[in-house]
C-alpha positions in Angstrom: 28.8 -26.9 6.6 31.1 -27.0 3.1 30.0 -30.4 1.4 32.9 -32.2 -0.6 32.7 -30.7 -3.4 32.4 -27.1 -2.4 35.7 -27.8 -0.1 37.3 -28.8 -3.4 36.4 -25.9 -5.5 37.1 -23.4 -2.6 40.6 -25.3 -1.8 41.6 -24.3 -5.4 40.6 -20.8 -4.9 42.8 -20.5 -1.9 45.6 -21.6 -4.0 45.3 -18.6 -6.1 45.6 -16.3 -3.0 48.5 -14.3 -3.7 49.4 -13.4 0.4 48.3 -14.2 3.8 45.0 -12.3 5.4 43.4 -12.8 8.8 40.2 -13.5 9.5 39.3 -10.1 11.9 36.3 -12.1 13.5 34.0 -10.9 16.5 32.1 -14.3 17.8 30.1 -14.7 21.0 28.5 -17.7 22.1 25.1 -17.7 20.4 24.0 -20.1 17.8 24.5 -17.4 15.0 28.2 -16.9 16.5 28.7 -20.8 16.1 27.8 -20.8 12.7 29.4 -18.3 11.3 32.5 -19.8 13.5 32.1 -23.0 12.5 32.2 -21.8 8.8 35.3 -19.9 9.3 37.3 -22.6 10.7 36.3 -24.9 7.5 38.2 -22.7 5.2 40.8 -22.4 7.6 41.6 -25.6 7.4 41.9 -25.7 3.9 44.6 -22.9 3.4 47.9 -22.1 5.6 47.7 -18.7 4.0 44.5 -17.3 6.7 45.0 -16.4 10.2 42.1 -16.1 13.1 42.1 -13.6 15.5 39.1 -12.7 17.8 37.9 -8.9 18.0 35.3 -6.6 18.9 33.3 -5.3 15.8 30.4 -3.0 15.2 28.1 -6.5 14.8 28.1 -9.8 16.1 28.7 -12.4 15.0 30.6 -10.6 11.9 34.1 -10.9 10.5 36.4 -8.7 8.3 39.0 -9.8 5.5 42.1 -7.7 5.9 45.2 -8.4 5.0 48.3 -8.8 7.4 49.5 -5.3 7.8 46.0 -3.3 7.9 42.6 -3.1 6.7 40.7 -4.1 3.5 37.2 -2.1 4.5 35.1 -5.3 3.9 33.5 -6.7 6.3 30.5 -9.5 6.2 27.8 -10.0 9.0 26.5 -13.3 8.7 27.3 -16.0 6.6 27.9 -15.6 3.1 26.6 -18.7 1.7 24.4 -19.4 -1.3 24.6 -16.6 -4.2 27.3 -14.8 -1.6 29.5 -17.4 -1.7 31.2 -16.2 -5.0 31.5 -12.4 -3.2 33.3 -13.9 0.0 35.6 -15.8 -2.7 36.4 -13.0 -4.4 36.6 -10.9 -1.4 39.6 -13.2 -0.6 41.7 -13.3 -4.0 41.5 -9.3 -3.9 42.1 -8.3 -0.4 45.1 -11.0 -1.0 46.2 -9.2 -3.9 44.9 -10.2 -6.9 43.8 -7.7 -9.1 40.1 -7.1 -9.3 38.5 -7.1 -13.1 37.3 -3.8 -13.5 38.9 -1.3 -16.3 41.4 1.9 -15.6 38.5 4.3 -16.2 36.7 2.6 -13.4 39.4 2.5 -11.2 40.1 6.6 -11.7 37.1 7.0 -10.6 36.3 5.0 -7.3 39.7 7.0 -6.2 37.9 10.4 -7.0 36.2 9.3 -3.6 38.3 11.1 -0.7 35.3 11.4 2.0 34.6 8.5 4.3 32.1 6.4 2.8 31.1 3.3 4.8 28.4 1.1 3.0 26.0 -1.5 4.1 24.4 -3.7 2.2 21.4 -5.8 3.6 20.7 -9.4 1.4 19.2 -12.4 1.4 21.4 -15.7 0.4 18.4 -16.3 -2.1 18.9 -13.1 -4.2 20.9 -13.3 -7.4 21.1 -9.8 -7.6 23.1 -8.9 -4.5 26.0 -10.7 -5.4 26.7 -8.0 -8.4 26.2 -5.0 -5.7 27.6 -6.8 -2.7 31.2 -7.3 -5.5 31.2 -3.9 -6.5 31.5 -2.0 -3.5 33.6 -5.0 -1.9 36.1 -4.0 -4.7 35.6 -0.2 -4.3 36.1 -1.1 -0.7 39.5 -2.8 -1.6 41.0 0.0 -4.2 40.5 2.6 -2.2 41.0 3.0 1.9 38.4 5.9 2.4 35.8 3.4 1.4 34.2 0.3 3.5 31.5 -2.0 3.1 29.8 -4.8 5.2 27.5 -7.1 4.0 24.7 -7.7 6.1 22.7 -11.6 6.1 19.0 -10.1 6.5 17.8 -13.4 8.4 20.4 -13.3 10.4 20.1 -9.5 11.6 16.2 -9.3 11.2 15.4 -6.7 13.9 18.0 -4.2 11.5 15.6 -5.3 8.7 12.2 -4.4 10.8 14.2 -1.1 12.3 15.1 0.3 9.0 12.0 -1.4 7.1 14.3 -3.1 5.0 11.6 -4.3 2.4 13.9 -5.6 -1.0 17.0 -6.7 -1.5 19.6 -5.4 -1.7 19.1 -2.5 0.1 22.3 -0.1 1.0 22.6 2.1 3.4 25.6 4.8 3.0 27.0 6.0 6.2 23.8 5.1 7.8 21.2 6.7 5.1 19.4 5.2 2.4 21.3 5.2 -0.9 19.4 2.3 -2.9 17.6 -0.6 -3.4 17.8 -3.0 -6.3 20.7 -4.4 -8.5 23.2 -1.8 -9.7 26.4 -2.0 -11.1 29.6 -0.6 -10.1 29.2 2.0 -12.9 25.8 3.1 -11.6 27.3 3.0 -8.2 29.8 5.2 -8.7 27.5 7.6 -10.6 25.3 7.8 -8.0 28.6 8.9 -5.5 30.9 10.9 -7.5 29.0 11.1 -11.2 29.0 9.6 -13.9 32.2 8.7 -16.5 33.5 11.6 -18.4 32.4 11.7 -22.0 35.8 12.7 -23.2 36.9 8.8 -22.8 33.9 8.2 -26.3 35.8 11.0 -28.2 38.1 9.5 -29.6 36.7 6.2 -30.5 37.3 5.0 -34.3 34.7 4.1 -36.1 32.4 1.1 -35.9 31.5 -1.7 -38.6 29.0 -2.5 -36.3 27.8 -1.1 -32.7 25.1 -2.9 -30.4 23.0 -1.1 -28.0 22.3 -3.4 -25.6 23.7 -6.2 -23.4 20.9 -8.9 -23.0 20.8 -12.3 -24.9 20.0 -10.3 -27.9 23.0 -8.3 -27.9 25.5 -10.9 -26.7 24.6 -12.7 -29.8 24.5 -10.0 -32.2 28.0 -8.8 -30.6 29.7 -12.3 -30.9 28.0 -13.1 -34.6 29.3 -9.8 -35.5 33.1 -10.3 -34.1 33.6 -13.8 -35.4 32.8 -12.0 -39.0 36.0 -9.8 -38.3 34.9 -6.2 -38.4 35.3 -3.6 -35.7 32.1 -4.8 -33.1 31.2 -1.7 -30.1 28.7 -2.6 -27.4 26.9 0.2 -25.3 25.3 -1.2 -22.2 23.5 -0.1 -19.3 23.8 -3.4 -17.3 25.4 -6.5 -19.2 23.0 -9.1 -18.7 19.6 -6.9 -19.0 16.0 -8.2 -17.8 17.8 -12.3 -17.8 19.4 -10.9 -14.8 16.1 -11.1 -12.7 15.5 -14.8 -13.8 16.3 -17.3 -11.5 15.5 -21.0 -12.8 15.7 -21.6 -16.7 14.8 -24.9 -18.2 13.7 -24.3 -21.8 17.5 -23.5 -22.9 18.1 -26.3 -25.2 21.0 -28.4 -24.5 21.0 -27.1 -20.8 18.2 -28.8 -18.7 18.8 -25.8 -16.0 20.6 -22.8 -15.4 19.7 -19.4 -14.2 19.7 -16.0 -15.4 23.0 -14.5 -13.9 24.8 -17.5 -14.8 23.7 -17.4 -18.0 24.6 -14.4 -19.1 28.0 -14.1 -17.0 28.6 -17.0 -19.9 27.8 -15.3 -22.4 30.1 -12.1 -21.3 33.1 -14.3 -21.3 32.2 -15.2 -24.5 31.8 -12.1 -25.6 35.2 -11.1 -24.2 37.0 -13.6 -26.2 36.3 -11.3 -29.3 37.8 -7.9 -29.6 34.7 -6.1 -28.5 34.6 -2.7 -26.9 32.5 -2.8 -24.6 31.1 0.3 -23.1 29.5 -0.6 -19.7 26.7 1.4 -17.9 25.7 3.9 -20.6 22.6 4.5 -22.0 21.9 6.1 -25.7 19.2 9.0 -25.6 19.1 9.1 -30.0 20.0 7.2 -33.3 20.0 9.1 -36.2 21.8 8.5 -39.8 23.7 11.1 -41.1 27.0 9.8 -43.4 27.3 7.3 -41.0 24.8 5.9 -37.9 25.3 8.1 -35.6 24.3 6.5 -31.7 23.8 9.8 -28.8 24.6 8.7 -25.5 23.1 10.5 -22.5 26.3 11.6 -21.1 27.0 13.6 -24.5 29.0 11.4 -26.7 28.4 10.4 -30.1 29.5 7.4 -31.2 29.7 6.6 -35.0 29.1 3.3 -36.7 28.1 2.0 -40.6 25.8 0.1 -39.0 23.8 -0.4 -35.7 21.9 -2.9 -33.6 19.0 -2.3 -31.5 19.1 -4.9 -28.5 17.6 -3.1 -25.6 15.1 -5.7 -24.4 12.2 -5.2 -22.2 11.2 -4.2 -18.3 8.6 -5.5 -16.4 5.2 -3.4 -17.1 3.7 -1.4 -13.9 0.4 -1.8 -13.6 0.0 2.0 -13.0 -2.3 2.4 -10.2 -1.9 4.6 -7.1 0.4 3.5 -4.3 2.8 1.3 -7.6 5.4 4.3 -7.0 4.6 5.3 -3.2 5.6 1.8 -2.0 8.1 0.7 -4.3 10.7 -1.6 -2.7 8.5 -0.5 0.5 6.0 -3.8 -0.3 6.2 -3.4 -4.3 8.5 -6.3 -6.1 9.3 -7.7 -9.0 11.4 -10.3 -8.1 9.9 -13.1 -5.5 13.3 -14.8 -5.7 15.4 -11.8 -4.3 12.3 -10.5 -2.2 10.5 -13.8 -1.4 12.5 -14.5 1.9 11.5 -10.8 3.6 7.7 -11.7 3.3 8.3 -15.1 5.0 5.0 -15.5 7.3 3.4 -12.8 5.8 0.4 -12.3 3.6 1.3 -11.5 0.0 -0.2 -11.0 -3.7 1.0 -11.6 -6.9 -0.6 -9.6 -10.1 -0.8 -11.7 -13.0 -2.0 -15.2 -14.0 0.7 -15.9 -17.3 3.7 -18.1 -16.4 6.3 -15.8 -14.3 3.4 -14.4 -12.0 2.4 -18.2 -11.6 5.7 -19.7 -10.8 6.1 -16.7 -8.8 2.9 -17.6 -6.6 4.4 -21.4 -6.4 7.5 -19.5 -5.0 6.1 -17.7 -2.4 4.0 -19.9 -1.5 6.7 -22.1 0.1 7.5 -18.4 2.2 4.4 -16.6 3.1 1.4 -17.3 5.1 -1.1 -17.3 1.9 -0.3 -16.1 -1.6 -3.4 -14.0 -3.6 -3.1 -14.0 -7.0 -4.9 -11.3 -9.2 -5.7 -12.3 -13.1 -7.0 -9.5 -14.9 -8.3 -11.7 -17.2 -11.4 -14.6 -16.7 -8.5 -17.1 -16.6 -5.1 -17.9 -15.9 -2.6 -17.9 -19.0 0.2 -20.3 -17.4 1.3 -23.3 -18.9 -1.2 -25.8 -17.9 1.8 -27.9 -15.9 2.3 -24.7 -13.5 -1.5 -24.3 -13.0 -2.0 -27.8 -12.1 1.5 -27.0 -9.5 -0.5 -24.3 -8.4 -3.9 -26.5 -7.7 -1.9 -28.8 -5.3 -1.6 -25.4 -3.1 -3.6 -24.8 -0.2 -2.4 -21.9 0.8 -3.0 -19.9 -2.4 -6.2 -18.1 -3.3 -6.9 -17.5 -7.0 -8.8 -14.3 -8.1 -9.7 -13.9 -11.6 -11.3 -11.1 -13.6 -10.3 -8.6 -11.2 -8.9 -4.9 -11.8 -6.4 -3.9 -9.2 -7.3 -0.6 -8.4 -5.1 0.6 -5.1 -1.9 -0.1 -3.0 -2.8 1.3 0.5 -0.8 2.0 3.5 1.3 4.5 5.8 5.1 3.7 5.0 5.0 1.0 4.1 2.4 -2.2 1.5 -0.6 -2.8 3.9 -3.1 -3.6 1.6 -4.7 -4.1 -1.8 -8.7 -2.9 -3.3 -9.5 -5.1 -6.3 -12.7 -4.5 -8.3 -14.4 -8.0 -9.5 -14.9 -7.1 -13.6 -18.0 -8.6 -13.9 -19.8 -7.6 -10.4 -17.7 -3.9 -10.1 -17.7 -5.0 -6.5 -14.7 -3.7 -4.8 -12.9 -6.2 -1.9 -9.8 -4.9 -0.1 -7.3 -7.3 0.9 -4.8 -7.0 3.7 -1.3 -8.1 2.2 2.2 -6.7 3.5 3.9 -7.8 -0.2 2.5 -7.2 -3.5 4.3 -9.0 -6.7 3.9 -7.1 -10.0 4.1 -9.8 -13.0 2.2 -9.1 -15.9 4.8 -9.4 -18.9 7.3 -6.7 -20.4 7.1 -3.6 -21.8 9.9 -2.6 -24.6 12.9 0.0 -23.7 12.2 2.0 -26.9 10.7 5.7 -25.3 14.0 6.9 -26.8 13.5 6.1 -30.6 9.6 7.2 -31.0 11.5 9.8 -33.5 13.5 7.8 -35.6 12.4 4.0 -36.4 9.0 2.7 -37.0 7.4 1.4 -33.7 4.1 -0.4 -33.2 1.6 0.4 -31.4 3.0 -1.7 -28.4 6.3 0.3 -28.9 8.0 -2.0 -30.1 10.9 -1.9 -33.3 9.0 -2.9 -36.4 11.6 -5.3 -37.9 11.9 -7.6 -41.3 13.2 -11.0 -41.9 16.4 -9.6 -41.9 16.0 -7.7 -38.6 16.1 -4.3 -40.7 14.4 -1.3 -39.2 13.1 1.3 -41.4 16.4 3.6 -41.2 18.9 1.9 -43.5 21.7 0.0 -41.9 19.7 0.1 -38.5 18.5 -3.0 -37.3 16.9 -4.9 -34.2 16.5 -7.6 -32.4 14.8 -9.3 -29.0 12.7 -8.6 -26.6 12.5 -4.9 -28.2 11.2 -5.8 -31.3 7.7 -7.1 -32.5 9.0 -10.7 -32.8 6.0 -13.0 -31.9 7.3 -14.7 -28.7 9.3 -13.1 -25.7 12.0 -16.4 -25.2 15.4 -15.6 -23.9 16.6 -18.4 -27.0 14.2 -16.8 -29.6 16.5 -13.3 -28.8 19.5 -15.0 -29.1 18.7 -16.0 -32.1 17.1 -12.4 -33.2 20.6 -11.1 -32.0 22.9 -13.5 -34.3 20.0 -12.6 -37.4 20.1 -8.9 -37.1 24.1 -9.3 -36.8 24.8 -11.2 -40.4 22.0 -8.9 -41.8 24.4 -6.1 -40.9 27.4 -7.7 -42.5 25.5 -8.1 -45.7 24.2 -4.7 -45.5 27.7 -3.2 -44.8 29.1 -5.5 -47.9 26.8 -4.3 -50.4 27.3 -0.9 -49.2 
């Protein structure tokens, strides 16, 4: 099951396990049970340090990670493979005892927790975002003994999926209800269960040469351009990463024929971290006004104070706004057919929009479902031309241009979609289970329409320097009115706006 080279990378994991666990497994004879048995006896081979025993457990085939004189609270059902591999890796260097990476403040709080709080988390080994949510309650689960968490393989335990309606991953349940859907960090997690970080812990922060607002490709690069120049660099960021995290397959980074979005920007955190940055994880500013100094509002009441600051706060994907968008959200409505592909698998899906990511989305999908629909608003598609010719080659893909989504339809759940042809105004209702909403970005900016210039696309009017029209603000990425939307053209906005700071802050 482990090819050579994952054995070898795993084997030098085990060596950092700091004591023996046991492998609390319940196995039965099915082909499932085999699997997930035949995986678990590959690692044991590979470390003298992890025990077997057989037991009874709430699902089977599952196993838990506990160490040799109780219980960790983490459990997985299924085989963590693919993007879960990293989790189950983890999952064995902290239950052994190895410290888990999260700061003090974080730790206070996921020990504020004193109810029994068992969570479940249903994913797909092709999502890139469930690892992040699948870690942070796993290491919740570890620092503190009232809570517990299974992950749950959706293929593996599909009638749970079609019971609870399970319709994006990740989906967690906490103790048996809903509690979310989508990537969150352990920040948002925790704010969700016990609220959010005190705003005491920002009062007595010194003051910034330079603070970013935002943690994207933009703001990485700002942040690191900004250390390396030796002055006092702050970050405030909802989710390190930002809208790179929902990218799967990159190949225009030059000098890197292929990564993907996660990876990419877990890089550039660690490079980040080399520098003394303060980084001030899931927070989100509400104002930016200039008094003496920039002064930067956070929603949780703190005011942080800077001589200059950068405006990195990207992009989302843009809703197309008509009726049923909300209703059915993560209930047949995605945004991501790499995490949400594999649920539609047989199933009749559409895709809105005809540029590049609804395209390579279609290509996707089109490997999953039964037939893909895509919807172009426009007379034509606006993909590369190589992705529309990939797209030709499909026969299981129906192309609809110059048509005007105009409903999502159905009980509890996507069931169907009424387009109207632009040119005709005849209206055609197709039966679907999945729709995929791609049809570009729309800037995270609702929060400044009060103090820097915006467009009329809302997004930060900027000059060649990255100034914005408050002095010693400045901008840069997906935010701003730059011409293209790249992940390298940010990083390069980011590391512009950052030195046009440092001059600013020299001359002033």
């Amino acid at each position: 099951m482990l090819d050579n080279e994952t054995r070898a990378q795993l084997k030098q994991y085990l060596e950092l396990m700091e004591a023996d666990i046991i492998f609390s497994a319940s196995l039965a004879e099915d082909d499932n049970s085999k699997k997930v048995a035949e995986f678990l006896n590959e690692v044991l081979e590979l470390s003298d340090k992890i025990t077997l025993e057989k037991v009874i457990l709430e699902r089977t085939p599952s196993f838990e990670i506990n160490p040799v004189d109780g219980k960790s609270g983490i459990a997985f059902a299924g085989l963590p493979m693919g993007h879960e591999f990293t989790s189950f890796i983890l999952a064995l260097l902290q239950v052994s005892g190895r410290p888990p990476k999260v700061e003090s403040p974080i730790i206070d709080k996921i020990k504020e927790v004193t109810k029994s709080a068992h969570f479940e988390t249903y994913v797909s080994l092709t999502c890139h975002n469930c690892p992040d949510v699948v870690q942070a309650l796993n290491i919740m689960s570890v620092l503190n003994p009232h809570i517990s968490h299974t992950m749950i393989e959706g293929s593996m335990y599909q009638d749970e999926v079609d019971q609870k309606k399970v319709m994006a991953v990740p989906t967690v349940f906490l103790n048996g209800e809903e509690f979310s859907s989508g990537r969150m960090t352990i920040e948002q997690i925790l704010e969700k269960v016990v609220g959010p970080l005190s705003a005491d812990q920002f009062e007595n922060k010194d003051i910034f040469d330079v603070l970013v607002v935002g943690g994207g490709p933009a703001g990485g690069s700002a942040a690191i351009y900004a250390a390396r120049k030796g002055i006092k660099t702050g970050m405030v960021v909802d989710t390190f990463g930002g809208q790179v995290l929902e990218t799967l397959g990159i190949e225009n980074m030059i000098g890197t024929p292929y990564t993907e979005g996660p990876q990419l920007m877990h890089q550039v955190e660690e490079h980040v971290n080399q520098y003394e940055v303060d980084i001030m994880k899931g927070q989100r500013a509400k104002d930016i006004r200039r008094n003496e100094l920039i002064e930067v509002e956070l929603e949780n009441g703190a005011v942080l104070k800077s001589k200059t600051a950068i405006l990195a706060t990207g992009a989302r994907w843009r809703s197309i706004n008509v009726p049923g968008e909300k209703e059915f959200k993560n209930k047949g409505i995605a945004y991501c057919p790499h995490c949400d592909g594999p649920l539609f698998k047989g199933k009749d899906v559409a895709v809105i929009g005809g540029g590049n990511s609804g395209i390579e989305a279609a290509i996707d999908l089109a490997g999953l479902a039964k037939h893909v629909y895509v919807i172009e608003f426009l007379p034509e598609l606006k993909a590369d031309q190589i992705l529309q010719q990939k797209l030709a080659t499909l026969t299981n893909v129906t192309v609809i241009l110059n048509a005007a989504t105009k409903e999502i339809t159905g009980t509890d759940q996507v069931e169907a979609l009424t387009y109207v042809d632009r040119a005709t105004e005849k209206e055609t209702t197709i039966n679907v289970a999945g729709v995929f909403i791609l049809i570009g970005l729309m800037p995270n900016t609702e929060w400044l329409t009060d103090s820097v210039n915006l467009n009329s696309r809302g997004e930060i009017i900027v000059d060649r320097q990255g100034a914005t029209n408050i002095p010693g603000v400045f901008a840069a990425g997906d935010c701003t009115d730059s011409a293209y939307k790249q992940i390298i053209i940010s990083m390069g906005s980011g590391a512009t706006a950052a030195l046009g700071a440092f001059d600013y802050s020299i001359r002033n």
